[in-house]
C-alpha positions as CSV (number, residue, x, y, z in Angstrom):
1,X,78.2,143.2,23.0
2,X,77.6,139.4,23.8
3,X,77.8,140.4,27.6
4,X,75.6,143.4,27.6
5,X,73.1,140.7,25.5
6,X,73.5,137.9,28.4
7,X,72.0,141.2,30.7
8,X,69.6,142.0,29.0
9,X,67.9,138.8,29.1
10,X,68.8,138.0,32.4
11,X,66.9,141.1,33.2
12,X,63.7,140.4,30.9
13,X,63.6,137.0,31.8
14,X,63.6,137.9,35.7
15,X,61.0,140.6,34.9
16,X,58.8,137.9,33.8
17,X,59.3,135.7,36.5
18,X,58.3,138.6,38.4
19,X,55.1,138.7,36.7
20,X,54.5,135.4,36.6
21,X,55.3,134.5,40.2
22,X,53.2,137.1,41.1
23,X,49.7,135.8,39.0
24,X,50.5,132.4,40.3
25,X,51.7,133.2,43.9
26,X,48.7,131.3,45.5
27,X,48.8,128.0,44.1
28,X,52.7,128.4,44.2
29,X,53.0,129.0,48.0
30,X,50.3,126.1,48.0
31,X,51.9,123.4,45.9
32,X,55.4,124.0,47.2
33,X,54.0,124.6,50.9
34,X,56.1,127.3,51.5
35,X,54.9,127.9,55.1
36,X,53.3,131.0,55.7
37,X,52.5,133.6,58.7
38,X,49.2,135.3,59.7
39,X,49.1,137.3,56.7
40,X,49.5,134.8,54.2
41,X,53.2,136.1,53.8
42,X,56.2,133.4,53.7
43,X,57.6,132.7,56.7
44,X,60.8,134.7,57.5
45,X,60.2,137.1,54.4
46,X,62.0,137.1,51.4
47,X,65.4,138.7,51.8
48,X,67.0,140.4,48.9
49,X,70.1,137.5,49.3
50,X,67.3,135.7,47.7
51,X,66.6,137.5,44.5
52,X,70.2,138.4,44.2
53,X,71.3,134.6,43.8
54,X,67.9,133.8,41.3
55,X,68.8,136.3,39.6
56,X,72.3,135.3,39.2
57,X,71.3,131.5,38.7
58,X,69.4,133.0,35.4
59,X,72.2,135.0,34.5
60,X,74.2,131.7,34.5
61,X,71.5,129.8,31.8
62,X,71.2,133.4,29.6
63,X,75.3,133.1,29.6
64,X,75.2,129.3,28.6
65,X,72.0,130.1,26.2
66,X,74.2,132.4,24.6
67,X,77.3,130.3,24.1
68,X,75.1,127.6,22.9
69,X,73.3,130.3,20.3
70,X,76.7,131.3,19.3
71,X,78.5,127.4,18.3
72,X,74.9,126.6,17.1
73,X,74.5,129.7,14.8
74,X,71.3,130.5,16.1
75,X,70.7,134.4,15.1
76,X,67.2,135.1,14.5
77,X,63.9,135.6,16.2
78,X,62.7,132.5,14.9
79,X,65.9,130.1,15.5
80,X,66.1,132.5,19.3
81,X,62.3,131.4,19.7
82,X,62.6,127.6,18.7
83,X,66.1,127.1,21.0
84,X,64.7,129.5,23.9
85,X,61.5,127.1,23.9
86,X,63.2,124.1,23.2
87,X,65.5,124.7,25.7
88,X,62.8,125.6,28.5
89,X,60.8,122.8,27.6
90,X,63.0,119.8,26.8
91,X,65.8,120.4,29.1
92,X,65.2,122.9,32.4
93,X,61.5,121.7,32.7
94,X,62.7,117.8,33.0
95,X,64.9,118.3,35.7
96,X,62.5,120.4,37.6
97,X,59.9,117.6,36.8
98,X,62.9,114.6,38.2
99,X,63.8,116.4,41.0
100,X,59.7,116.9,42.3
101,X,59.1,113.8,41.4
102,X,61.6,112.4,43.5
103,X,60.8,114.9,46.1
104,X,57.2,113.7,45.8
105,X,56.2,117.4,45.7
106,X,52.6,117.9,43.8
107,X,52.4,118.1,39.6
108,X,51.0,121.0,39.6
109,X,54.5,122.7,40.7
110,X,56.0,121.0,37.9
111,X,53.8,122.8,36.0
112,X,53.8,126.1,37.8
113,X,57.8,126.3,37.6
114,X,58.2,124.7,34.5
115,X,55.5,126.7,32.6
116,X,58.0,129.8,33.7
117,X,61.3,128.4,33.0
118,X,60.0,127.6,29.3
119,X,58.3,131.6,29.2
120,X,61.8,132.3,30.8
121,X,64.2,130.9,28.4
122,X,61.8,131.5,25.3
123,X,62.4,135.2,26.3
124,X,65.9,134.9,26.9
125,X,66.2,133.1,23.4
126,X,64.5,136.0,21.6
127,X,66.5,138.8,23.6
128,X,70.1,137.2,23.0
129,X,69.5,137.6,19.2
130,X,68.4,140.7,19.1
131,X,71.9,141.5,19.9
């Protein structure tokens, strides 16, 4: 069942991402200058190869979220809410934060990406313990 739980979030938390990205695709493309072609459209496309390795990135966090969930005895919506956040937030949004700094990329992609791996991991918090 744990396995089947780690999917399930993987999958919402991609959804969202899909979502999100898409909202906040402008000022993405912008901040992270993603070069783009005549139509506004990333340069070289986005091949599948892509998605299929983000997507497998989050299933590695939902995996570790819900190893962490387990040994911490986190187990309801509340406690899945608090660690999902908290995890986002405190630890995944950090990094992101270091490594733009150091790649003097612009705040506001900080903020883009880490404002979705907070949503992300809040919903893969609340999805692992509905399981």
């Amino acid at each position: 069942m744990e396995f089947l739980s780690v999917i399930a979030a993987t999958v919402a938390a991609f959804a969202a991402g899909a979502a999100y990205y898409g909202v906040l695709s402008e000022p993405w493309m912008a901040a992270s200058g993603v070069p783009r072609d005549e139509n506004g459209k990333p340069t070289g496309g986005q091949r599948p190869a892509i998605f299929a390795l983000g997507f497998l990135c989050q299933l590695l966090v939902a995996g570790m979220m819900r190893h962490v969930f387990s040994l911490s005895g986190i187990d309801s919506l509340a406690m899945g809410l608090m660690g999902g956040v908290g995890i986002g937030l405190f630890f995944i949004t950090p990094w992101i934060a270091l490594n733009n700094l150091y790649g003097m990329r612009p705040r506001t992609l900080t903020v883009i990406d880490g404002g979705y791996a907070t949503l992300a991991c809040t919903i893969m918090g609340l999805v692992l313990v509905l399981f």
